[in-house]
C-alpha positions in Angstrom: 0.0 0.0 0.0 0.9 3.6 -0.6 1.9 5.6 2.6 -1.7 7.2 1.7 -3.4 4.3 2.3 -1.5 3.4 5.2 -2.4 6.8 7.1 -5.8 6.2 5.7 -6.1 2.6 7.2 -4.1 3.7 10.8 -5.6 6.7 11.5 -2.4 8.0 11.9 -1.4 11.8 10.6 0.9 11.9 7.5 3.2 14.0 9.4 3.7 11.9 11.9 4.2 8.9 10.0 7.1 10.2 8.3 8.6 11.4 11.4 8.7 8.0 13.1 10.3 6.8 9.3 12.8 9.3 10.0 13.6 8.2 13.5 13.6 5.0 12.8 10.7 3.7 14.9 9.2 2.7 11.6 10.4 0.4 9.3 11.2 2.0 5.8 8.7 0.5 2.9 9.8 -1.3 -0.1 11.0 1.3 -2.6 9.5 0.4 -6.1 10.9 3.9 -7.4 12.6 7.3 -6.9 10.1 8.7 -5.3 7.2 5.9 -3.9 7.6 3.1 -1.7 5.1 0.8 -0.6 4.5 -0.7 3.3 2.8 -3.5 4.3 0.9 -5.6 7.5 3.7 -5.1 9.2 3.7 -1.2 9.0 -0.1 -1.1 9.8 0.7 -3.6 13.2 4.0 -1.0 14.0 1.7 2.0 14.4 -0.8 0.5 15.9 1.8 -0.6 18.4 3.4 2.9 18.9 -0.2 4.1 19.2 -0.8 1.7 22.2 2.1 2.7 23.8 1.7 6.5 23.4 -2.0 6.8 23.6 -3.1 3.8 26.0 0.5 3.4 28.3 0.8 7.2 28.4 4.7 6.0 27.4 7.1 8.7 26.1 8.7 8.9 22.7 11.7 7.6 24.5 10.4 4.7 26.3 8.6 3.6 23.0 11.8 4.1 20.8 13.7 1.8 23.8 10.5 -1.0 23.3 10.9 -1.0 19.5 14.6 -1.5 19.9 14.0 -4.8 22.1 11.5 -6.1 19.7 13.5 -5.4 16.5 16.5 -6.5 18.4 16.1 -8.5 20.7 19.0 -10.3 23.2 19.9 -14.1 23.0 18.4 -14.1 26.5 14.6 -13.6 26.4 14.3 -12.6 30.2 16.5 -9.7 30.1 15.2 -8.7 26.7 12.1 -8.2 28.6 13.3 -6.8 31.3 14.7 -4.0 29.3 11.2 -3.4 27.5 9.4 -4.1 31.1 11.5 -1.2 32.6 10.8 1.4 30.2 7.1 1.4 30.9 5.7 3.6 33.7 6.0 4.5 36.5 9.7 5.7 35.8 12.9 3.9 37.4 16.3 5.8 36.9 18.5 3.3 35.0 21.6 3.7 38.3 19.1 3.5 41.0 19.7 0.0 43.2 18.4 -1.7 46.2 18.1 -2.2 49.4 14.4 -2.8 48.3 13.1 -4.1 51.6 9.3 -3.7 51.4 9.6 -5.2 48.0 11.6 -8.0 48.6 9.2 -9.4 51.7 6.2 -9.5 49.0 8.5 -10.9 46.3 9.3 -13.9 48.2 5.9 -14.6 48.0 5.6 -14.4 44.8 8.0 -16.7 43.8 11.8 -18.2 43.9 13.2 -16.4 40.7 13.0 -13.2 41.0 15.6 -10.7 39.9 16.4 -8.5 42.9 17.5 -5.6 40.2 15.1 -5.4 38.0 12.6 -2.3 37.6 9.9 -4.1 38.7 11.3 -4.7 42.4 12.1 -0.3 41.9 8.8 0.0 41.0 7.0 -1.9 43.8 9.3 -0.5 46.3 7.7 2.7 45.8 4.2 1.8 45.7 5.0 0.3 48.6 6.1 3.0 50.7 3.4 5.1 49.3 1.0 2.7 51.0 2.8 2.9 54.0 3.3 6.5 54.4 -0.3 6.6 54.5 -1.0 3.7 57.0 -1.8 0.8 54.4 1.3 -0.6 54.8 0.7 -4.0 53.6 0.1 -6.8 55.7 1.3 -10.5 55.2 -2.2 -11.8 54.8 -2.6 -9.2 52.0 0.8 -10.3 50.4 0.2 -13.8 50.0 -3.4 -13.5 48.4 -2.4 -11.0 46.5 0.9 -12.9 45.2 -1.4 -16.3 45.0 -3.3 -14.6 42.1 -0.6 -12.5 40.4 1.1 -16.0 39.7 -1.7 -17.2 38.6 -2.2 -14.5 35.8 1.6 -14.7 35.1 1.2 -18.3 34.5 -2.0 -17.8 32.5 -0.2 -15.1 30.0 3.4 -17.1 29.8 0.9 -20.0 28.6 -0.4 -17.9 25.8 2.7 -16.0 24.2 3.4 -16.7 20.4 5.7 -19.3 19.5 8.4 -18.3 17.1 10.0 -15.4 16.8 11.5 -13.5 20.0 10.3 -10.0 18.7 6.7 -11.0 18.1 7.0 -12.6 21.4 8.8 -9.6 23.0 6.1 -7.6 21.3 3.4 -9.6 22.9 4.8 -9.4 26.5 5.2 -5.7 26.5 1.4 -5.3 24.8 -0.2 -7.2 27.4 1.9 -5.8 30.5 1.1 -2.2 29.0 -2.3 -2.1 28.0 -3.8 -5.1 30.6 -2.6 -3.9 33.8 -5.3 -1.2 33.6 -8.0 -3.7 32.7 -6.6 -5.7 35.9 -7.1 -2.7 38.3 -10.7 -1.3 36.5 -11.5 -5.2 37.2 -10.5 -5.4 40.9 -12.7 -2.0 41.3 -15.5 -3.6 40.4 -15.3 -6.8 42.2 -14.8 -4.1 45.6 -18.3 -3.3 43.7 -19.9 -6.7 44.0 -18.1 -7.3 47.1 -19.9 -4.0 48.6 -23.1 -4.7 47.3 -22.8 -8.5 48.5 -22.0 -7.7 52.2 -23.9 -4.6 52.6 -23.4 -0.8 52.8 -20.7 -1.9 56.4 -19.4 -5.0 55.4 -15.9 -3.8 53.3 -13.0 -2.4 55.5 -12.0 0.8 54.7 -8.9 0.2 52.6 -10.3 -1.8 50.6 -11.2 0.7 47.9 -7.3 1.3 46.8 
């Protein structure tokens, strides 16, 4: 298709699909001549992927241009290519910032055995973490343990269901489904408070349990 047709079918301004051709977070199309080249499923699936990431993930130019990078190029070893993706979506973690993680490492051990005790993840819940805290919903063990009991779960459920093949579709996949499905996980848990509420009556859900 002509890069008419593929604004056309994305949705996508011309502008800025020349500008990601120009920074390279778009593939160049098939040149058929001087002046035309042509651009294909994969093109269509690229934007739409940038879109998600942008629009959806509320993810900088940066931290898109780092995921397209892992998924065009991705390392021999699958974990840390997804670590590197995982990291650049929000909430932000300075790439020299290192433990002590103490909050995060009690409800990691929950969780499971391999965990990696640098990555941006244990950052990331370190913070939430505290944020709890500082506001007297620090979290218990009892809250821990069910909550790691069903995270698992879901992390076994989606390693189940990646794409065999090739590492960047799988890559690709990963980062899709951490980006754009956390939110459908927290919109869901809000409305099983909902049905919890309604279930046990106007004073039968604590008080923190609308987080």
């Amino acid at each position: 298709m002509r890069i008419s047709e593929l604004v056309e079918r994305t949705g996508v301004p011309l502008a800025t699909v020349k500008y990601y051709l120009r920074e390279g977070l778009l593939p160049p199309g098939r040149a058929v001549g001087a002046k035309l080249s042509l651009y294909g499923e994969e093109h269509v699936r690229r934007l739409a992927l940038i879109r998600a990431l942008r629009d959806t993930a509320n993810l900088p130019l940066a931290g898109v241009r780092t995921v397209v990078a892992v998924i065009d190029e991705p390392s021999p070893d699958p974990v840390a290519s997804l670590g590197r993706a995982v990291a650049a979506l929000p909430p932000a973690v300075a790439d020299d910032r290192r433990g002590p993680y103490p909050r995060a490492e009690a409800v990691a051990r929950e969780i499971g055995e391999h965990i990696d005790p640098g990555s941006a993840a244990m950052a990331q819940l370190e913070d939430a973490l505290a944020a709890a805290e500082s506001v007297g919903l620090g979290i218990s063990p009892e809250r821990a343990r069910c909550y790691a009991r069903h995270v698992h779960a879901m992390a076994e459920f989606d390693a189940a269901h990646v794409p065999a093949g090739e590492s960047g579709r799988a890559i690709e996949h990963v980062v899709l489904g951490t980006a754009l499905y956390e939110p459908v996980i927290a919109a869901m848990r809000r409305l099983a408070h909902q049905d919890v509420a309604r279930s046990r009556g106007a004073g039968g859900v604590r008080a923190d349990a609308e987080g």
